[in-house]
C-alpha positions as CSV (number, residue, x, y, z in Angstrom):
1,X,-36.9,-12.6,44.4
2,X,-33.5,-10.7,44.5
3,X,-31.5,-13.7,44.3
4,X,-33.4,-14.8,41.4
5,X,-32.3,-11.2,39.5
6,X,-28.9,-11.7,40.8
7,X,-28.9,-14.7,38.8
8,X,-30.5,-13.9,35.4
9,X,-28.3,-11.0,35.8
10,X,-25.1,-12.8,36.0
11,X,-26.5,-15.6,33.2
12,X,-27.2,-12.7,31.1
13,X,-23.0,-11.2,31.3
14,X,-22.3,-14.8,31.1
15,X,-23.8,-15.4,27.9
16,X,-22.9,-11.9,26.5
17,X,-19.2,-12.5,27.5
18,X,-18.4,-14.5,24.5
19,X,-20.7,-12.1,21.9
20,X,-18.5,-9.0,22.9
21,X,-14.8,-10.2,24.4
22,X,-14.1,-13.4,23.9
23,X,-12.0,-15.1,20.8
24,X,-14.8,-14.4,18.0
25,X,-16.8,-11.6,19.4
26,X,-17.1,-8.4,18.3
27,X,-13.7,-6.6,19.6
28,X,-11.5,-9.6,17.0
29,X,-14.4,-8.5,14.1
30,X,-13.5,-4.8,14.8
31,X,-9.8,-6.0,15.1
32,X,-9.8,-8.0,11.5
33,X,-12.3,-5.2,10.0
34,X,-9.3,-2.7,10.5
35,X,-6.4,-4.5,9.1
36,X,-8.6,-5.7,6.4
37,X,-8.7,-2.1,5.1
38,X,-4.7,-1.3,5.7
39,X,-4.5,-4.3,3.5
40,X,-6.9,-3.3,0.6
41,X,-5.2,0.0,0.8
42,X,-1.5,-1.3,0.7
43,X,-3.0,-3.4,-2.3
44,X,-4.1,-0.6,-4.2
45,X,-0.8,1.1,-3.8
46,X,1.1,-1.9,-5.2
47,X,-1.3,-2.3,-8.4
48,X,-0.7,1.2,-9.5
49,X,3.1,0.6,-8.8
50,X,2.6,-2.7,-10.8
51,X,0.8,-0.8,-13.2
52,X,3.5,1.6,-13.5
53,X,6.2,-1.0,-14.1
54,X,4.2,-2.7,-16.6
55,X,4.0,0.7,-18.9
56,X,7.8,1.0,-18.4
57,X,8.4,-2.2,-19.7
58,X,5.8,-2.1,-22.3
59,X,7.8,1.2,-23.1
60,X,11.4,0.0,-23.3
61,X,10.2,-3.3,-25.5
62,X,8.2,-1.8,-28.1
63,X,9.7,2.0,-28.2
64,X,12.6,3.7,-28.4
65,X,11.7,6.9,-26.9
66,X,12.2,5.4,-23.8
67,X,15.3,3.6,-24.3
68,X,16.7,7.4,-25.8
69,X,15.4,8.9,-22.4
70,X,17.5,6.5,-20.0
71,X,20.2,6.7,-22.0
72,X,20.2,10.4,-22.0
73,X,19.6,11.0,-18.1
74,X,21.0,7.9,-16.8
75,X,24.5,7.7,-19.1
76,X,24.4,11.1,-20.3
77,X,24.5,10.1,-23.9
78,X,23.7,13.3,-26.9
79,X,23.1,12.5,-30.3
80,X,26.4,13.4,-32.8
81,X,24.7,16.6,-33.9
82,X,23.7,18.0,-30.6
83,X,26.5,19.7,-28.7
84,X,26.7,19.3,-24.7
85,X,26.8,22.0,-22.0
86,X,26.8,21.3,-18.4
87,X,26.9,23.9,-16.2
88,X,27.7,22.9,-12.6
89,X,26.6,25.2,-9.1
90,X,29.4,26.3,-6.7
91,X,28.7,25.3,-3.3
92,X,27.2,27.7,-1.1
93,X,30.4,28.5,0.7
94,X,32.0,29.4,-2.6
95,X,29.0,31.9,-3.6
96,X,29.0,33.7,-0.1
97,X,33.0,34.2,0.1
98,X,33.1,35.9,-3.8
99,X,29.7,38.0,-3.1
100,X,31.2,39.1,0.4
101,X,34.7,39.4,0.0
102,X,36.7,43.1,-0.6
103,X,39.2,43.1,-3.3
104,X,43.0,42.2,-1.8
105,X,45.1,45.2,-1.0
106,X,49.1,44.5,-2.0
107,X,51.3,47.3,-0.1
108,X,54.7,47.8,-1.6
109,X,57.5,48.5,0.5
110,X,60.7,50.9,-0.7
């Protein structure tokens, strides 16, 4: 009677082998499940960065507003009634040495 248990026992793993480890059991459906949803996520990213690219083009055919933009930010282009000012940061270094600095003292000698 033991052996007998012993047996069904062992058919029993045998047959459930396949079902849970082997090449389509349920580790490989786990497996696929997972980078089935890194894909649909990585999809989604690229259709609204396709859908971005497709108002930018639809932008720069039929207006002119966004033709005006790039060529303002990208070329620096003004109109010929607007007048230009660009005012440019020191470095850092510059700032701290002018804040920090005492005047200069010039000593005269007879």
């Amino acid at each position: 009677m033991r052996i007998l248990a012993l047996v069904l026992a062992a058919l029993i793993i045998a047959l459930q082998w396949p079902l849970w480890i082997g090449k389509g059991g349920w580790m490989r459906v786990w497996q696929l499940d997972t980078q089935l949803t890194q894909r649909q996520a990585e999809n989604e990213k690229m259709k609204e960065r396709n859908a971005a690219l497709d108002a930018e083009v639809r932008d720069l055919k039929l207006g002119t507003e966004a033709i005006e933009e790039r060529a303002r930010n990208e070329l620096g282009m003004i109109r010929g009634d607007e007048v230009f000012f660009q005012v440019l940061d020191r470095p850092e270094q510059a700032k701290n040495s002018l804040i920090g600095s005492s005047p200069v003292k010039i000593q005269l000698r007879p």
